[in-house]
C-alpha positions as CSV (number, residue, x, y, z in Angstrom):
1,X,134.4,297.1,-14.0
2,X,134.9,300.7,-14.9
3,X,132.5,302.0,-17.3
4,X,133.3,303.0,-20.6
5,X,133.8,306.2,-22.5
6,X,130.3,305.7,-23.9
7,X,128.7,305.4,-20.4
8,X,130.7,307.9,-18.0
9,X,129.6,308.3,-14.6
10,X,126.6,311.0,-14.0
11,X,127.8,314.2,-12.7
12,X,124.6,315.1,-11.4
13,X,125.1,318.8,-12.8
14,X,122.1,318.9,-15.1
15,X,119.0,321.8,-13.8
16,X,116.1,320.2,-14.7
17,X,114.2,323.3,-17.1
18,X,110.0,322.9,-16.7
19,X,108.5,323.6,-19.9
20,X,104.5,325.0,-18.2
21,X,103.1,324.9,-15.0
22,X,101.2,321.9,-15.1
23,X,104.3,320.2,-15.2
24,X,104.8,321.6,-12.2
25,X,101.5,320.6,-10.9
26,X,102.0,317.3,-11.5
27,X,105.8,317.4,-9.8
28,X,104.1,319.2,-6.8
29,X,101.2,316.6,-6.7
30,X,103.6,313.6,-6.7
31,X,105.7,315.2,-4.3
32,X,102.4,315.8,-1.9
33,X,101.3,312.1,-2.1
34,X,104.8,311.4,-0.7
35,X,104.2,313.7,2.0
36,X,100.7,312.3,2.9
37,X,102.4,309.0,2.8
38,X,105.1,309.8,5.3
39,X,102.7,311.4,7.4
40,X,100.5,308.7,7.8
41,X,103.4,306.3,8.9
42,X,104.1,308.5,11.8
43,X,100.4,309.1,12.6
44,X,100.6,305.3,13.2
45,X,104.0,305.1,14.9
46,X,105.5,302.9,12.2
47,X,107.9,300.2,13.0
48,X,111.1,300.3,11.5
49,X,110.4,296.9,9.2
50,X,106.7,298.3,8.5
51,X,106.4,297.4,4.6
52,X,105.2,300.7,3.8
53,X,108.7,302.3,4.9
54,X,110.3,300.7,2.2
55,X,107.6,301.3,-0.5
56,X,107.9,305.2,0.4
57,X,111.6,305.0,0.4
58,X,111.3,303.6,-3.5
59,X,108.3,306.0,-4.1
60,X,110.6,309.2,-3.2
61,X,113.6,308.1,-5.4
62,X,111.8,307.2,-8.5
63,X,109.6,310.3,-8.0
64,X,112.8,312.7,-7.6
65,X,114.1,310.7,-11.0
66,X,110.9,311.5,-12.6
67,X,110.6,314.9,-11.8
68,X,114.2,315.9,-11.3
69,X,116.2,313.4,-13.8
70,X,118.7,311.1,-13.6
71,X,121.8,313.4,-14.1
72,X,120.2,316.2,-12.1
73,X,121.2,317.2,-8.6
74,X,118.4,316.3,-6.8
75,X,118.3,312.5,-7.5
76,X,122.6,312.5,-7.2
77,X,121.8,313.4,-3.5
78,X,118.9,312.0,-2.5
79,X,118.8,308.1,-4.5
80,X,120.2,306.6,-2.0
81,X,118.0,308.8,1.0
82,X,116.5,307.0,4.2
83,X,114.0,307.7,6.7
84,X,116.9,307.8,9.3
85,X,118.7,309.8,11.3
86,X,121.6,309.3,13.5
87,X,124.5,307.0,13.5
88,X,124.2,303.3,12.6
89,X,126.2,300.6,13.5
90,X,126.2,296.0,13.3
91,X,123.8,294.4,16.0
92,X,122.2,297.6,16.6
93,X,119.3,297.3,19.5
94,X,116.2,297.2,17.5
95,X,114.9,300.4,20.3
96,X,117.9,302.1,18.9
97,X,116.8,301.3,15.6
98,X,113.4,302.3,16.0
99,X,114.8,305.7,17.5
100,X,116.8,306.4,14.2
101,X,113.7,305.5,12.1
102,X,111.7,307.9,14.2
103,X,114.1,310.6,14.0
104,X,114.3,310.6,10.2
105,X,110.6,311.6,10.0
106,X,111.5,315.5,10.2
107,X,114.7,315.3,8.5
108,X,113.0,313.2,5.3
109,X,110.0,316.4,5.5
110,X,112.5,319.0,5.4
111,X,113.3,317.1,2.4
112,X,110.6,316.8,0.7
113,X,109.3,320.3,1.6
114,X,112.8,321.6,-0.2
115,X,111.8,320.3,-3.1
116,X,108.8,321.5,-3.0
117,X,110.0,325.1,-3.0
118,X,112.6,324.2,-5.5
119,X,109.1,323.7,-7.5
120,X,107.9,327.1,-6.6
121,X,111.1,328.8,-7.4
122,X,110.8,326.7,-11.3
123,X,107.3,328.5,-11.2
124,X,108.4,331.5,-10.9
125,X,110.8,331.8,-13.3
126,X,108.6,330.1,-15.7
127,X,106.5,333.0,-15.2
128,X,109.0,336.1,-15.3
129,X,110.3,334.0,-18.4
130,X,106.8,333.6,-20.3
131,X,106.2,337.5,-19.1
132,X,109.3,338.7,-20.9
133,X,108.4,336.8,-24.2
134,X,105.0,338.8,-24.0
135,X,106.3,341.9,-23.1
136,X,108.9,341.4,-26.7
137,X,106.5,340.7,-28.6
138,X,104.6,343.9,-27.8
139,X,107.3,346.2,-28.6
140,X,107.1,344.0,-31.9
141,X,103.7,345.0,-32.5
142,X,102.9,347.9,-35.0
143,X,99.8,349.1,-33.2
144,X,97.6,352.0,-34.5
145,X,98.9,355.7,-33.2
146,X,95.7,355.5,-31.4
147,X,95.2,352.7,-29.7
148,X,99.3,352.5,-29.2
149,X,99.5,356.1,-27.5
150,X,96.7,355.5,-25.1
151,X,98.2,352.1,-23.9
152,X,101.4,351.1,-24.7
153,X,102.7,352.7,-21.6
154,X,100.3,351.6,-19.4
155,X,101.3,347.9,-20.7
156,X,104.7,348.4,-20.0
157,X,104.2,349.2,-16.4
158,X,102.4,346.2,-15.8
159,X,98.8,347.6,-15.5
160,X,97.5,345.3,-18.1
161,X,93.5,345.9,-17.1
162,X,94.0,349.7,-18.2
163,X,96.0,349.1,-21.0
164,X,93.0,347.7,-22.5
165,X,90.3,349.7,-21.0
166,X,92.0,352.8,-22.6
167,X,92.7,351.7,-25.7
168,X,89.1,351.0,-26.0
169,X,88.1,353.7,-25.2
170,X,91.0,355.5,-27.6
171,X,88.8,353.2,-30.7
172,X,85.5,354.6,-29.4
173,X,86.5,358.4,-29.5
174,X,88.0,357.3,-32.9
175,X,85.0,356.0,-34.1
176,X,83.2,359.4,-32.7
177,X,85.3,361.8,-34.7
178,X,85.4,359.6,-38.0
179,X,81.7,359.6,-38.1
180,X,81.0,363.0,-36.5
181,X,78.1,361.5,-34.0
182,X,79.3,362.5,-30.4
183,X,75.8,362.2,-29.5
184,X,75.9,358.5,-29.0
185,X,78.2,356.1,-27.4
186,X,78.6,352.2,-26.6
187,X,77.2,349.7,-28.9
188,X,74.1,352.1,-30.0
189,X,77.2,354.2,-31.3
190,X,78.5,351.2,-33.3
191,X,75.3,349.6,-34.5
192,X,74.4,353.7,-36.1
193,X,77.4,353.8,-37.6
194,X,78.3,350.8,-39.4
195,X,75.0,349.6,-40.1
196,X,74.8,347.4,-43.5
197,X,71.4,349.0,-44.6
198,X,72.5,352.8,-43.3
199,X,76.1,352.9,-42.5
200,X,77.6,356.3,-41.8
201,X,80.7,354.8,-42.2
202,X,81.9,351.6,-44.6
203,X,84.5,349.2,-45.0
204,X,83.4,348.6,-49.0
205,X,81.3,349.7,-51.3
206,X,78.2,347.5,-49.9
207,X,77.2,346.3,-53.4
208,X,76.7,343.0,-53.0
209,X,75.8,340.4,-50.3
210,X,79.2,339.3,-49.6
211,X,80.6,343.4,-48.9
212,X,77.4,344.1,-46.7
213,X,78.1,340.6,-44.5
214,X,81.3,342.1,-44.1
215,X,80.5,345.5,-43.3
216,X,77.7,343.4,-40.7
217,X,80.7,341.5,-39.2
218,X,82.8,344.6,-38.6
219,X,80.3,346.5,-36.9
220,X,79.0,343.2,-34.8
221,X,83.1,343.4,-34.0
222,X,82.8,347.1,-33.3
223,X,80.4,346.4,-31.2
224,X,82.0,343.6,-29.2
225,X,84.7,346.1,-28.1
226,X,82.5,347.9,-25.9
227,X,80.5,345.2,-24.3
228,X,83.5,342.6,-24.1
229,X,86.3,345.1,-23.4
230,X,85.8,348.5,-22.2
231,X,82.3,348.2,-20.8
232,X,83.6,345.7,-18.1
233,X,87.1,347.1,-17.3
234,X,84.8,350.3,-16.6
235,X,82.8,348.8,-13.6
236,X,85.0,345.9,-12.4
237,X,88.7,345.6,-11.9
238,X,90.0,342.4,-14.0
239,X,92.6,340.8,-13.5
240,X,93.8,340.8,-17.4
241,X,97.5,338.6,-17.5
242,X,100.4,340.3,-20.5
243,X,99.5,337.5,-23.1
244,X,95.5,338.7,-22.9
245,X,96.0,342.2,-22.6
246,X,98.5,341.9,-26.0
247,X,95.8,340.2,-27.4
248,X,93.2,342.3,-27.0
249,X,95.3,345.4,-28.1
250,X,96.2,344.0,-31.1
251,X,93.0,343.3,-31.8
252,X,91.6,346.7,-30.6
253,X,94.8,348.2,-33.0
254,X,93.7,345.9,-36.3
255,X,89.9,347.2,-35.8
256,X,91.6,351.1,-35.6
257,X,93.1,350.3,-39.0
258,X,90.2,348.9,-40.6
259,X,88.7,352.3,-39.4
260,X,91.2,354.0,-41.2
261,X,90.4,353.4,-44.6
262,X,86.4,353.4,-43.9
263,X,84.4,355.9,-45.7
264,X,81.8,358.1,-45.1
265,X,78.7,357.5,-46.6
């Protein structure tokens, strides 16, 4: 009986689209186990009736429908897939059968290890895909002159680790010239100068608890920019991915503002 209007025949046309890589993981994982599994009935030359043929047959098709989908053109070729190879005919010799079973084994790998790069390939967009969200939003931000001069190129040419490192570095020299003590550096250079008992430089008027626990909490972040940020990118190479680096511009911008509108004291 033909089917309906409602329920048309699948076209198989539809690209599966992976939504984060441990999707993919998983995909890859169940598509390994099949591997192991086919591997292991050839290690112990399989009969052609051996139970386990037919269990890895239905294991491959429902994991190509669960990975791939039902309207997607991986299950539309394979559902119907064998471990065979070769012609097939009625009263077949069972040697001749047990030849065609054996011959399927590297046809049914090829197979699997297609998929398995079709897997990769989803990876790897995924990844171009997530880079170029990260890299618009960055030309989104509105980063500090300073801290956006030093690395806003840098970030665009992919060299994420630097991006950071300098505009750290950009906020420290800030910090220098705003408080006029070039004579210290690194977190000795942030505890000085926005100390809540002795600040050369504050974020309020420090005249009650409340303004001096924040003007304690910006310099505790002032000082987290050199020992978290530009003290390591100074004497290791990190290996800092678009969506950190943004992040840790950002923040390094926001902190430049803040600076901004402190005072001397």
């Amino acid at each position: 009986m033909p089917r309906s209007a409602k329920n048309p025949q699948p076209t198989f046309t539809e690209i599966k689209r992976f939504d984060s890589e441990e999707e993919i993981d998983r995909a890859v994982q169940k598509l390994g186990r099949c591997k192991t599994l086919l591997d292991e009935l050839w290690d112990a030359q399989a009969p052609y009736d051996d139970p386990r043929k037919d269990e890895l047959e239905d294991r491959i098709h429902r994991t190509v429908l669960e990975i791939f989908g039902p309207d997607s053109p991986e299950y539309g070729r394979l559902r119907y897939d064998r471990i065979w190879h070769g012609a097939q005919f009625v009263n077949m010799p069972r040697e001749e059968i047990q030849a065609g079973f054996r011959a399927g084994f590297p046809h049914t790998r090829v197979m699997l290890k297609g998929l398995l790069d079709r897997l990769e390939e989803a990876r790897s967009d995924l990844c171009r895909d997530s880079t170029a969200r990260i890299r618009s939003a960055f030309e989104g931000l509105d980063l500090h002159a300073r801290t956006g001069n030093a690395a806003s190129d840098l970030y665009r040419d992919g060299h994420y680790r630097q991006a950071v490192l300098d505009a750290s570095i950009a906020l420290v020299n800030y910090v220098k010239e705003k408080s006029h003590r070039h004579d210290l550096d690194g977190s000795g250079l942030m505890s000085t100068v926005f100390s809540a008992n002795k600040p050369i430089l504050a974020f309020n008027d420090l005249s009650n608890q409340t303004e001096r626990d924040e003007q304690e909490g910006f310099m505790h972040l002032f000082m987290g920019t050199v020992l978290a940020l530009r003290n390591p990118r100074a004497h290791a190479i990190f290996d800092d991915s678009p969506e950190m680096a943004l992040d840790y511009i950002a923040f390094l911008s926001m902190l430049a503002k803040r600076l901004d509108a402190a005072r001397r004291v």
